[in-house]
C-alpha positions as CSV (number, residue, x, y, z in Angstrom):
1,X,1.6,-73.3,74.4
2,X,1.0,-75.0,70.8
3,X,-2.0,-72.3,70.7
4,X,0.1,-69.5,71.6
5,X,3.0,-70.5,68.8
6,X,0.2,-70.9,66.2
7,X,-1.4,-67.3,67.3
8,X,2.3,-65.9,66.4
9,X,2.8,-67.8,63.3
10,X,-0.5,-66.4,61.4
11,X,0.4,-62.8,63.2
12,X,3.8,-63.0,61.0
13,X,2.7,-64.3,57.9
14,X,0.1,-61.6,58.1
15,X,3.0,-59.0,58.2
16,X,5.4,-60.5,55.5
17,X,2.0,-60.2,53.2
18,X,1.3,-56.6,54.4
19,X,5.1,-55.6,54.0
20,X,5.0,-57.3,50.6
21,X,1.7,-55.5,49.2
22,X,2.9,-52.2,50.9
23,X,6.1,-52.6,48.4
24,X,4.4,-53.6,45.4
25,X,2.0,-50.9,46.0
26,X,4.8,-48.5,46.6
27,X,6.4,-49.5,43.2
28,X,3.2,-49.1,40.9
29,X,3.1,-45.9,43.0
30,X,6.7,-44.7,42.2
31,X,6.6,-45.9,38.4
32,X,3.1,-44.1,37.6
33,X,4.8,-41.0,38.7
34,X,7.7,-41.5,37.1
35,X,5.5,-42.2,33.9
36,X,3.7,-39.2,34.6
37,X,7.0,-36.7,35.0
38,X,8.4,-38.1,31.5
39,X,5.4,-37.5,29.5
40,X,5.0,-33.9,30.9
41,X,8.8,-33.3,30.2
42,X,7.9,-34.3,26.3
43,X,4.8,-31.8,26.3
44,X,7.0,-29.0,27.6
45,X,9.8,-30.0,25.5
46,X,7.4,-30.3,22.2
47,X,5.4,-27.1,22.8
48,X,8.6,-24.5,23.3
49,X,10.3,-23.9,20.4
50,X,8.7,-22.0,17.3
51,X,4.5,-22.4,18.2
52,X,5.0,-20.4,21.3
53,X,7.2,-17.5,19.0
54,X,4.8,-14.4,18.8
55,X,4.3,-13.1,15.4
56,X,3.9,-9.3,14.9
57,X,2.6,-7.4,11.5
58,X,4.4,-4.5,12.8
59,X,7.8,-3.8,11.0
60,X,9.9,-1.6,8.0
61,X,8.3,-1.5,4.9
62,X,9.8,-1.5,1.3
63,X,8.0,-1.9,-1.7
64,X,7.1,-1.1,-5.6
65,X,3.6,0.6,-6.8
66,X,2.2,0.8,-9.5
67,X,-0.9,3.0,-11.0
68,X,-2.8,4.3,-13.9
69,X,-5.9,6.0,-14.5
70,X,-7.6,9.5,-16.0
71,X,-9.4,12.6,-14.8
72,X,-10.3,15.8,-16.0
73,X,-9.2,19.6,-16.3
74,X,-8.6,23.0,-18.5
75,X,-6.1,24.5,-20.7
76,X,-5.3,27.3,-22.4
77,X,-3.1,28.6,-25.4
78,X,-2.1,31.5,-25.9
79,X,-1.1,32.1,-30.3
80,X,1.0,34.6,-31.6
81,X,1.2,34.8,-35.4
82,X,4.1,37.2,-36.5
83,X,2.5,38.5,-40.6
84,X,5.2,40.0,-42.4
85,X,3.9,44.1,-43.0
86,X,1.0,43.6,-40.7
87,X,2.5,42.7,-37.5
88,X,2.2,40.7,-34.4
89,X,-1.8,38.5,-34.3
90,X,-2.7,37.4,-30.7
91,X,-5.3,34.8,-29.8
92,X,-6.3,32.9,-26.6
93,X,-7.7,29.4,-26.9
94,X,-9.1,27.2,-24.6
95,X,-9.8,23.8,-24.3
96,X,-11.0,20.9,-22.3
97,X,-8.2,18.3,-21.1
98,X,-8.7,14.5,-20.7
99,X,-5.5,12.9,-19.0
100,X,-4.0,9.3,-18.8
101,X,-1.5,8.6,-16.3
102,X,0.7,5.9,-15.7
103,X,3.2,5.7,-12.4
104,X,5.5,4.2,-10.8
105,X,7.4,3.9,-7.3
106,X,9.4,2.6,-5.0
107,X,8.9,3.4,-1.5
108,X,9.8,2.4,2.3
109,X,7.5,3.1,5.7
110,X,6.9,1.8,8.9
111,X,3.5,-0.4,10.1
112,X,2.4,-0.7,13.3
113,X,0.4,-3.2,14.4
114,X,-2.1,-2.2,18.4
115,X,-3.4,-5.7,21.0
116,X,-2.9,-8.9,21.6
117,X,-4.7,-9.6,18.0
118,X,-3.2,-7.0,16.1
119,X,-6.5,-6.0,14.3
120,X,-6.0,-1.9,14.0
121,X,-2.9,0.0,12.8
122,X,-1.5,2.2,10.8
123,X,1.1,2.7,8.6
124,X,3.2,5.9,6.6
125,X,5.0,5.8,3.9
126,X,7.6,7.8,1.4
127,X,7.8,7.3,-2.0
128,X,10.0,8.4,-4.9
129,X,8.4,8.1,-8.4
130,X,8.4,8.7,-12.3
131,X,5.7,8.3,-15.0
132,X,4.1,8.8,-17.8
133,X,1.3,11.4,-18.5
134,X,-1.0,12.0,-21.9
135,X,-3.2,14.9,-22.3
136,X,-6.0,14.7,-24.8
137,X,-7.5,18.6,-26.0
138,X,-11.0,19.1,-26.9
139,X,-13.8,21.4,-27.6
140,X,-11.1,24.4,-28.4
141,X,-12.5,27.8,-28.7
142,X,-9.9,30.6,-29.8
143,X,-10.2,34.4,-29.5
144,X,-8.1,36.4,-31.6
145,X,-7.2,40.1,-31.1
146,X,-9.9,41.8,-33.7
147,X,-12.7,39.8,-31.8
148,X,-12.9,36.9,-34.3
149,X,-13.6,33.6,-32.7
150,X,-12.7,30.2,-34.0
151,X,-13.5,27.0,-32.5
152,X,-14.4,23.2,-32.9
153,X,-14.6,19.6,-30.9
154,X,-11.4,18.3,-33.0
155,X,-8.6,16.8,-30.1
156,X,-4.8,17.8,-29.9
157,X,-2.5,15.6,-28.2
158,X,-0.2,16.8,-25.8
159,X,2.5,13.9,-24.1
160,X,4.9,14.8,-21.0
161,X,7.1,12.2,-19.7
162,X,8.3,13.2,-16.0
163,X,11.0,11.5,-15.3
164,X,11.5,10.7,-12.4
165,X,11.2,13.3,-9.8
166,X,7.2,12.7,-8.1
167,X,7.9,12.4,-4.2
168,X,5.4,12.0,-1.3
169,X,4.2,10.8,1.4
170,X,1.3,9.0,2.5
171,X,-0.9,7.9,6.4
172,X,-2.9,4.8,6.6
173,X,-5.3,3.1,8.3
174,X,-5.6,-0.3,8.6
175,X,-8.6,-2.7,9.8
176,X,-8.1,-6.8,9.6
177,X,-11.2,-8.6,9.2
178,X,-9.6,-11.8,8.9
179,X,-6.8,-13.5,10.2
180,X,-5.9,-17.2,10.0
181,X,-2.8,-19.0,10.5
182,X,-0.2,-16.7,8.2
183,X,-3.0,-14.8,6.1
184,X,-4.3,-11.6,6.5
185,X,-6.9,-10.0,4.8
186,X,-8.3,-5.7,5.7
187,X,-9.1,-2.4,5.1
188,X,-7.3,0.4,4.4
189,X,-8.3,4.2,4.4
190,X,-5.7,6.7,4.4
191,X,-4.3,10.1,2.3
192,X,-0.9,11.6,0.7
193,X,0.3,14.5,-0.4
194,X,2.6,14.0,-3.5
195,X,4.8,16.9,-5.8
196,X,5.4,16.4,-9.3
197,X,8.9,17.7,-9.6
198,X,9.3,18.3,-13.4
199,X,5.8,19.3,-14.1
200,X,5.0,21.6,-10.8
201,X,2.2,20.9,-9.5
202,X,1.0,18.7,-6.6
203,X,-1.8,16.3,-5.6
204,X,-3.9,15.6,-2.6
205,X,-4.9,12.4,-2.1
206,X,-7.8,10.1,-0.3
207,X,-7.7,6.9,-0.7
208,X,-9.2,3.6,0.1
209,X,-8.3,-0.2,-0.5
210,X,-8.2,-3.6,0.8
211,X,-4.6,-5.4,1.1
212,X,-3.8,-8.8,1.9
213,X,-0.7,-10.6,3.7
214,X,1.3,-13.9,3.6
215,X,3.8,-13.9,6.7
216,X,6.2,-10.8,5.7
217,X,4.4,-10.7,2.0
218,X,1.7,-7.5,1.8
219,X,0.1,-7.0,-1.3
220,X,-2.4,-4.0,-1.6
221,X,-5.2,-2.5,-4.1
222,X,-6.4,0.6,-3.6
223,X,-8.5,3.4,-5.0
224,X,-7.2,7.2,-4.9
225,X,-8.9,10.6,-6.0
226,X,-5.9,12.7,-6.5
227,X,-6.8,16.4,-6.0
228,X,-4.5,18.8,-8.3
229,X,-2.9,22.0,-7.5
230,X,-1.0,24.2,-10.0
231,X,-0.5,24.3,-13.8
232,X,1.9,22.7,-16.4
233,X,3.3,25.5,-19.2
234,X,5.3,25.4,-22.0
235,X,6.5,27.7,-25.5
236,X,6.9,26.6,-28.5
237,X,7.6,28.5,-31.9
238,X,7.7,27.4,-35.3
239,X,7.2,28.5,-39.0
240,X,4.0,26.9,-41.0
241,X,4.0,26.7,-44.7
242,X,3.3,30.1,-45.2
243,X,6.4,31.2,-43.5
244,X,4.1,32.5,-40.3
245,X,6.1,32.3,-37.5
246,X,3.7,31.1,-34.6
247,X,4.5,30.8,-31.0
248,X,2.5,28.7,-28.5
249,X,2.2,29.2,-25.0
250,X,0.7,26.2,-23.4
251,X,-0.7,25.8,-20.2
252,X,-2.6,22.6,-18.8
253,X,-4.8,22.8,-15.1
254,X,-5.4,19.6,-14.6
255,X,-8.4,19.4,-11.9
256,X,-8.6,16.0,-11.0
257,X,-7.0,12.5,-11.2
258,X,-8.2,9.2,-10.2
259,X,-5.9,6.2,-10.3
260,X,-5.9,2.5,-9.4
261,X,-3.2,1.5,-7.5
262,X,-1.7,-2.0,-7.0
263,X,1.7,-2.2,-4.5
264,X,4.1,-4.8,-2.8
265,X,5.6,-4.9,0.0
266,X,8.1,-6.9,2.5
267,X,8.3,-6.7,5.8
268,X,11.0,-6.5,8.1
């Protein structure tokens, strides 16, 4: 009987000390996963807000450009000296033009931006501009009416401001090469087609560059060759000292421009 009671004694102790190790177990269990639920609820909760924010390059454009630079072309002048008692003199002289041109414009486009990594794109753009324009004459060579030639290397200036009107437009496209963080840095090869309003003739133009962005911030360098199309003209008419009246038709054909471009633009 003592045996028995013994036997029953140990068999209960042994389950208060299971019972109590289940519950301790059970309440490491309990706070471990409580642990664990609060720490992933302050990685979700510091991981939302701006990191997970996509950023696009693809947006509205508006910007300034600037550019100068020279070329190359033809012009012509046609004289007529009015003699008192001998009449009416014509001549035709032509020469070879060197230009400087300055420019400058405002402009607004759209960019848009193709993958996951935004690498290629493309963007167009309009532009409004005015400018400044310096034509330098040289190696003249003038045919008068009785076959008499004249001619020299001496240079004649010729200035035109156009103010503003040059509009055009202009397709671009763009490669990134490198990316990182909020800076870009690509290519760009692209064309436009541009009229000078005042001066009437228009350009065609290739051009190529690299450009470089800070968030919304674009900055771009480019080269252009600026095909041109048409011809300036102007009269003039005045007396020289020996009371010759003299009237000037001047025409310019500029052939070519080429022009250094540097621009900026924000991004909407």
């Amino acid at each position: 009987m003592i045996k028995n009671k013994v036997v029953l004694g140990s068999l209960l102790a042994f389950s208060l000390l299971g019972a109590k190790d289940i519950n301790i177990q059970d309440s490491q269990d309990k706070t471990k996963t409580d642990l664990q639920t609060n720490m992933e609820v302050k990685e979700i909760k510091t991981t939302t807000p701006l990191e997970t924010e996509k950023k696009t390059k693809t947006g509205i454009l508006v910007g300034v450009e600037l550019g100068f630079g020279g070329g190359s072309g033809k012009g012509e002048i046609k004289e007529s000296q009015v003699i008192p008692e001998e009449g009416v003199i014509h001549g035709t002289g032509y020469y070879d033009i060197s230009p400087f041109n300055f420019n400058a414009k405002i402009f607004g486009g759209y960019q848009k931006y193709f993958g996951e990594n935004e690498t290629f794109g493309f963007n167009v753009k309009g532009s409004l501009g005015f400018g400044f324009l310096h034509y330098d004459f040289a190696n003249y060579k003038v045919i008068y009416d009785d076959g008499s030639i004249e001619s020299g290397s001496g240079k004649t200036s010729f200035i035109s401001n156009y103010i503003p009107l040059s509009v055009g437009v202009e397709a671009n496209f763009l490669y990134d090469f490198f990316q990182k963080a909020e800076h870009t840095i690509g290519l760009n090869v692209g064309v436009g087609y541009s009229f000078v309003y005042n001066i009437c003739y228009s350009l065609v133009s290739p051009k190529i560059g690299i450009h470089y962005y800070y968030g919304r911030h674009q900055v771009e360098f480019n080269f252009s060759f600026d095909k041109a199309f048409g011809e300036i003209k102007s009269a003039n008419s005045f007396y020289n000292s020996d009371f010759i009246e003299q009237i000037f038709t001047i025409k310019t054909k500029p052939d070519y421009f080429y022009t250094f471009n540097l621009s900026y633009a924000y991004r909407f």
